[in-house]
C-alpha positions in Angstrom: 67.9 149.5 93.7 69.4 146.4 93.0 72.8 145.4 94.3 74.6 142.6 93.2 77.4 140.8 95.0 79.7 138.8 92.6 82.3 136.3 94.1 84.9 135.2 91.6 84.6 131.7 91.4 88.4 129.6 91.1 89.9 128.6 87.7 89.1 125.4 87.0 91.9 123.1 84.2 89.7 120.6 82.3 91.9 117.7 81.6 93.4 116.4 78.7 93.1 112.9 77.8 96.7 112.2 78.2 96.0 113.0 81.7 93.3 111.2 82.1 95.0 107.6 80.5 98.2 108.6 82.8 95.1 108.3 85.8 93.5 105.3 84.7 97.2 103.6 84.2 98.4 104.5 87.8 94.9 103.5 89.8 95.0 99.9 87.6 98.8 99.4 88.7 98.1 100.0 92.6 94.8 98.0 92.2 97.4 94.9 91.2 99.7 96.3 94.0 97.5 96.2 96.9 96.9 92.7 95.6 92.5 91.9 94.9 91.1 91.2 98.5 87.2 90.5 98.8 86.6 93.5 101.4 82.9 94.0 102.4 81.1 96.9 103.8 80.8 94.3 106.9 84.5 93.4 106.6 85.4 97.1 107.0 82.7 97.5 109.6 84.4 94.8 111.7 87.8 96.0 111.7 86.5 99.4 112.5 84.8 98.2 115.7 87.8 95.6 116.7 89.8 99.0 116.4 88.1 101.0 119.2 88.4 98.2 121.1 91.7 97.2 121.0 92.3 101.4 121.7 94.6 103.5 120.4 98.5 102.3 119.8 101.5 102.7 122.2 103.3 105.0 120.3 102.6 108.7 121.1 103.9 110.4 124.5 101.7 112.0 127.0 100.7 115.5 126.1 103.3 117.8 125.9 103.2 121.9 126.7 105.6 123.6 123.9 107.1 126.8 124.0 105.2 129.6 123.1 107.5 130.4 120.3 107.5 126.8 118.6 104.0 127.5 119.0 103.3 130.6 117.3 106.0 130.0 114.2 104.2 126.5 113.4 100.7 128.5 113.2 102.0 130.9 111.2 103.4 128.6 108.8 100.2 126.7 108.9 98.4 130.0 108.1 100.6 130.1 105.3 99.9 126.7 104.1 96.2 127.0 104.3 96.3 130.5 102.5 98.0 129.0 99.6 94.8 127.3 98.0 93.7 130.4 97.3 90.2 131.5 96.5 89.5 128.0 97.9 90.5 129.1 101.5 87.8 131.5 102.5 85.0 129.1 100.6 86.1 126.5 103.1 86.3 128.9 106.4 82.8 129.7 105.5 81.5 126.2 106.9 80.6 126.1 110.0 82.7 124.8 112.8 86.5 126.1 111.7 86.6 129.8 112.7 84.5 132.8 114.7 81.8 133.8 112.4 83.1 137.6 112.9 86.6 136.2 111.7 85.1 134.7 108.8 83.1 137.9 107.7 85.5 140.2 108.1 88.4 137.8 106.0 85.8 137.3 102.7 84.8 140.9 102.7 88.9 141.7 102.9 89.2 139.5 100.0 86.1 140.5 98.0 87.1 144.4 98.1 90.4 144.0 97.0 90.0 140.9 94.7 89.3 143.8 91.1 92.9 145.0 91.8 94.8 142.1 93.0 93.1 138.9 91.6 91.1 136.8 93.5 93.7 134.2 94.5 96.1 136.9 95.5 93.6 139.1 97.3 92.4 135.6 99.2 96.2 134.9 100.1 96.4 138.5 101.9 93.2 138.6 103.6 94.0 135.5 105.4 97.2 136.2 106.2 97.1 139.6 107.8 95.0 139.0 110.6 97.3 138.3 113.3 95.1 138.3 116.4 95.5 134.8 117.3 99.3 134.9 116.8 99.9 137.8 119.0 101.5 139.9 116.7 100.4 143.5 114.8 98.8 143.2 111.4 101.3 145.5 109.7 104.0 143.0 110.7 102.1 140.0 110.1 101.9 140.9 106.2 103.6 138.6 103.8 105.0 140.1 100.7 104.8 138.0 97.7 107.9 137.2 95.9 106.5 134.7 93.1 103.1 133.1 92.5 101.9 130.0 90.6 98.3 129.2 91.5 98.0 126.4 89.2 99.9 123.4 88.5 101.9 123.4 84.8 103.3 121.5 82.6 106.8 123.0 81.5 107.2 120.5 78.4 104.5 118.0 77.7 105.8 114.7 76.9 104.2 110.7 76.5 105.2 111.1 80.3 103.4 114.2 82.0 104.6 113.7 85.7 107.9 114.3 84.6 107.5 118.1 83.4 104.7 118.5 86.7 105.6 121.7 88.4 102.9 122.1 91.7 101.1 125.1 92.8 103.5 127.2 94.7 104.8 130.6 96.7 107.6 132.4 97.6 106.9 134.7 100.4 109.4 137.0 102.2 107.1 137.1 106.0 108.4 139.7 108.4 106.1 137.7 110.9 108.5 134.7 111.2 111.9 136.2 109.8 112.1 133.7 107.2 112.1 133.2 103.0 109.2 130.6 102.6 108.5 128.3 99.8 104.9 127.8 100.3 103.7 124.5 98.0 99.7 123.8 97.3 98.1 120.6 98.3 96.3 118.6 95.6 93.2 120.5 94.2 93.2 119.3 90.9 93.9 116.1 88.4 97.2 116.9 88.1 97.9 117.2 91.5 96.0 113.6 91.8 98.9 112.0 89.2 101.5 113.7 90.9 100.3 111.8 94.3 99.7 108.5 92.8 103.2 108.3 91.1 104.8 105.9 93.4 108.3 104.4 91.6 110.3 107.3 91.8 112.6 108.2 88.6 116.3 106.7 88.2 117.8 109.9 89.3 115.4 110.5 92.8 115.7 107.0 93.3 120.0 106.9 93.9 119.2 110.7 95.3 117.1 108.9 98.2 116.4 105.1 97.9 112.4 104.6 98.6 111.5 107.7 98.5 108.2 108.4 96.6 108.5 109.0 93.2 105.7 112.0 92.1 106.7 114.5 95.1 109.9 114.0 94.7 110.3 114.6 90.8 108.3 117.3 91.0 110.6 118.7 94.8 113.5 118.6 92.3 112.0 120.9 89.2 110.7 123.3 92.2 113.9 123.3 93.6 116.0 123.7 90.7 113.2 126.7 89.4 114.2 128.7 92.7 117.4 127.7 94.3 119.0 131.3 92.5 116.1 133.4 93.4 115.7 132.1 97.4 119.5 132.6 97.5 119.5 136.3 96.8 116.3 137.0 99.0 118.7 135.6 101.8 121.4 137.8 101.2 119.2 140.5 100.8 117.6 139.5 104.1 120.6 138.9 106.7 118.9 137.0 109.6 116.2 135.2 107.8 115.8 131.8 108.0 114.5 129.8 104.5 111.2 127.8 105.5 109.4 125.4 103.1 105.8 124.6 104.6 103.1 123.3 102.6 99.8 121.0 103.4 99.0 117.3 101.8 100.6 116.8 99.0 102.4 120.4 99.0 104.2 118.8 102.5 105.4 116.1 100.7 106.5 118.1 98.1 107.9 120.8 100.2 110.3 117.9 102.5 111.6 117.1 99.2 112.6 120.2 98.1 114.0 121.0 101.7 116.2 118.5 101.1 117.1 119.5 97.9 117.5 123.2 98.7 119.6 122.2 101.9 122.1 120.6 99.8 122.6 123.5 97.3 123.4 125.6 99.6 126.9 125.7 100.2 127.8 127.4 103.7 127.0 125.2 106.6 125.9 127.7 108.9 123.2 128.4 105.9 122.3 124.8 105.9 120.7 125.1 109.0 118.8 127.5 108.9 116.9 125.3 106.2 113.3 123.9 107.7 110.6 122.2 106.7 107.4 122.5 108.6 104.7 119.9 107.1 100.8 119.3 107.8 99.1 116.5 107.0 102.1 114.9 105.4 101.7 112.0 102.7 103.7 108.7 103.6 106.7 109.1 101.1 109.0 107.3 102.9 110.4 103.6 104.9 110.6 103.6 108.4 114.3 103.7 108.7 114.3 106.7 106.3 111.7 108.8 107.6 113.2 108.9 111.0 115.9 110.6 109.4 115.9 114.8 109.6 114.6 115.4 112.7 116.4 118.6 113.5 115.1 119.9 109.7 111.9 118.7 109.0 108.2 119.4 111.6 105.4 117.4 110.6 102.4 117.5 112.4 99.0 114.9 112.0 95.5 115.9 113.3 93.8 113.7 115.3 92.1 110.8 112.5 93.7 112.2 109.6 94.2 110.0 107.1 97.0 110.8 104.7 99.4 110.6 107.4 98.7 106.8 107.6 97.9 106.2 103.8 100.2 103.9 101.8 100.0 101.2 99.3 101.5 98.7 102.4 98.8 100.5 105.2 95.6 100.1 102.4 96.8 96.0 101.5 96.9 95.3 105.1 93.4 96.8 105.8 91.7 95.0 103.4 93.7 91.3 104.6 91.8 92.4 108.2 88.6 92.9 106.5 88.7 89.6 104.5 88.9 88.0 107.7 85.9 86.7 109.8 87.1 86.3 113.5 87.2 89.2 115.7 90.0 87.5 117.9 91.8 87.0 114.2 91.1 91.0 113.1 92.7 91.8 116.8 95.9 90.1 116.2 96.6 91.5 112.2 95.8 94.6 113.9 98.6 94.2 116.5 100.9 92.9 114.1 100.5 95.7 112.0 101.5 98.4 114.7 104.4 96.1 115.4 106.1 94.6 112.0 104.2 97.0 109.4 105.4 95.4 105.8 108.1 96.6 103.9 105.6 98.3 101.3 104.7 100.6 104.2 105.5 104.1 104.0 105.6 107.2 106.9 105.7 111.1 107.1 109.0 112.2 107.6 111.0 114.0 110.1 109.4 115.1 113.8 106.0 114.2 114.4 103.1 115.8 116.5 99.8 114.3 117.0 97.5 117.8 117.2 94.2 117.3 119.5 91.2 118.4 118.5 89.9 122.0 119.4 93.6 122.6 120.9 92.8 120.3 123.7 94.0 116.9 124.7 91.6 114.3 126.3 91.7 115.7 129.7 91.5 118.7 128.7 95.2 120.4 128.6 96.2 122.3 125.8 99.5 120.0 124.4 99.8 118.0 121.6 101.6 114.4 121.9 105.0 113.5 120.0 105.1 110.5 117.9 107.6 108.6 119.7 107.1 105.1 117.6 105.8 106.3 113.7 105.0 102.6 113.6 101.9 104.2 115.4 101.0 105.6 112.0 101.1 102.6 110.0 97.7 101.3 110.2 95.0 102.7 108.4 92.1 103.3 111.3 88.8 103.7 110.3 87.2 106.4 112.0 84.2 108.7 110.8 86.2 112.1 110.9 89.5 110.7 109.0 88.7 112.6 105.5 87.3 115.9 107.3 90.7 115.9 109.7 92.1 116.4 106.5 91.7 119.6 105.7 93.7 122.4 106.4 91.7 124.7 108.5 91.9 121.4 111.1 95.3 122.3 111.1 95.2 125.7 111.6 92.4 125.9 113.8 94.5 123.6 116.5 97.0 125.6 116.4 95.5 128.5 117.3 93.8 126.7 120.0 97.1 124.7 121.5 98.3 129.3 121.6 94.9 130.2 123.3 95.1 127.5 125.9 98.3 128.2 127.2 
């Protein structure tokens, strides 16, 4: 007897040309934005080693021991987060390195069993979410009942201008786990998603909304917003006591500060404005320094370790490649240091609170805390290290989490 074992594979949107022109237009305008720099393997090879010399920058605290509660609401939301991808979650647990091997067993074969009935993004979104082991709470509770689903990025009205009508992948989820309404926005898995996050210049209207702010995340925070500012209102009055949470990962964090803000504002009672938050991972740099020091009480944004995205910007990418056109180590040192201390006025940071996560849920000497970012100025050189794109992803996230609970 034969058995076979069939895995739905994700959807995959081919895209259009207009799509791809609207790509080629945006990569040639930030070519002529980060200005054409002669940057060699060599040159990036030098900065990288002037960088572990010169250590990491004064701007993060010593490690910090948080609450137990902070703790187990920020992994939940980053559960959340990660489970939105979809089918894509439990292909990435699968590598090695990011979970127990029982853990990842037992979540595909949850997801393959109920994947005829539910759809396999949907059944991947519950199998992930209702083990609730590592956040101490029962598995009936830790269910998350789906309010709305869109697991693919659309295009309400195509126009010569796609951004404009670019709604992202997204949830609404009432979880008994946390007590809250959560708007749970997908990072960037697709060419869409790619525009969306090279769309710098905001439009006219996000532009006097929030001057600097960056333009794709938050044209498309304000068509998210406006699709469910009715809907999240009644799930709160029909849910006394909840709190409305907007988490997302990547681009989906950006995305989701936006709409925080946006959803914030609509709501009229005070008392209901905060109990608005915004919990982010691996958030894009979308705005200026003086802005993104703003909404501290709403908005938790947390970086991993080398990640990236948290210190990606038009401003952070020009003044890498000045560093590696240069040819004196002693020279590379000091544009280094002037970067962590006067960072240009083209560069961009996450918003609201930031934590610096360690890696495996443990700090350098070994405590389980993570570090706040007490200078974001911290974040606004690009360093070159070999695990900045795998810190990325968002089982990093969710994995040191688990382990800052596990340590304590």
């Amino acid at each position: 007897m034969i058995c076979l074992l069939v895995v739905p594979a994700p959807a995959i949107v081919l895209p259009s040309f207009r799509e791809l022109a609207q790509l080629w237009r945006l990569l040639r305008a930030h070519s002529r934005a980060v200005g054409r720099r002669g940057a060699s393997l060599r040159g990036l090879k030098r900065v990288s080693r002037v960088q572990a010399a010169l250590g990491e920058p004064h701007g993060f605290s010593a490690p910090q021991y948080p609450p137990l509660d902070e703790l187990l609401l920020a992994a939940r939301y980053a559960t959340l987060a990660s489970a939105s991808y979809g089918t894509f979650t439990p292909l990435l647990r699968v590598l090695p390195n990011t979970f127990g091997r029982g853990e990842r067993l037992r979540t595909a074969w949850r997801a393959l069993c109920r994947a005829p009935s539910l759809g396999p993004n949907r059944a991947s979104f519950e199998a992930h979410t209702a083990d609730g082991a590592a956040l101490n709470v029962s598995a009936d509770l830790c269910a998350a009942d789906i309010v709305w689903a869109q697991w693919a990025p659309r295009l309400k009205r195509p126009s010569k201008d796609e951004s404009r009508a670019y709604v992202p992948a997204h949830l609404v989820v009432v979880d008994r786990a946390s007590r809250a309404v959560v708007l749970v926005v997908r990072g960037s898995l697709g060419l869409r998603d790619v525009v969306a996050d090279l769309q710098v210049e905001p439009e006219a209207e996000d532009a006097r909304w929030l001057a600097g702010c960056h333009g794709g995340m938050a044209g498309a925070a304000r068509r998210l917003a406006a699709l469910h500012e009715s809907r999240l209102r009644e799930l709160l009055r029909a849910n006394p006591g909840y709190r409305l949470v907007v988490a997302g990962h990547s681009l989906g964090a950006g995305v989701g500060f936006f709409a925080a803000l946006r959803l914030r504002a609509a709501l009229r009672s005070p008392f209901a404005r905060a109990r608005v938050r915004a919990y982010c991972f691996a958030a894009p740099c979308c705005l200026p320094l003086a802005s993104s020091r703003r909404h501290r009480r709403m908005c938790r944004s947390f970086v991993f370790e080398d990640d990236v995205v948290p210190r990606l910007s038009v401003g952070s990418l020009s003044h890498l490649l000045a560093g590696a056109a240069l040819r004196d180590d002693d020279e590379v040192a000091a544009h280094v240091r002037r970067g962590y201390a006067r960072p240009a006025a083209d560069v961009r940071f996450p918003p609201g609170r930031l934590r610096l996560l360690p890696r495996g849920g443990r700090d350098a000497d070994g405590g389980g805390g993570w570090r706040s970012v007490d200078d974001r100025r911290a974040l606004g050189v690009l360093r070159l290290r070999p695990s900045m794109f795998r810190d990325h992803g968002f089982d990093r996230y969710e994995r040191a989490l688990r382990g800052l609970i596990a340590n304590r």
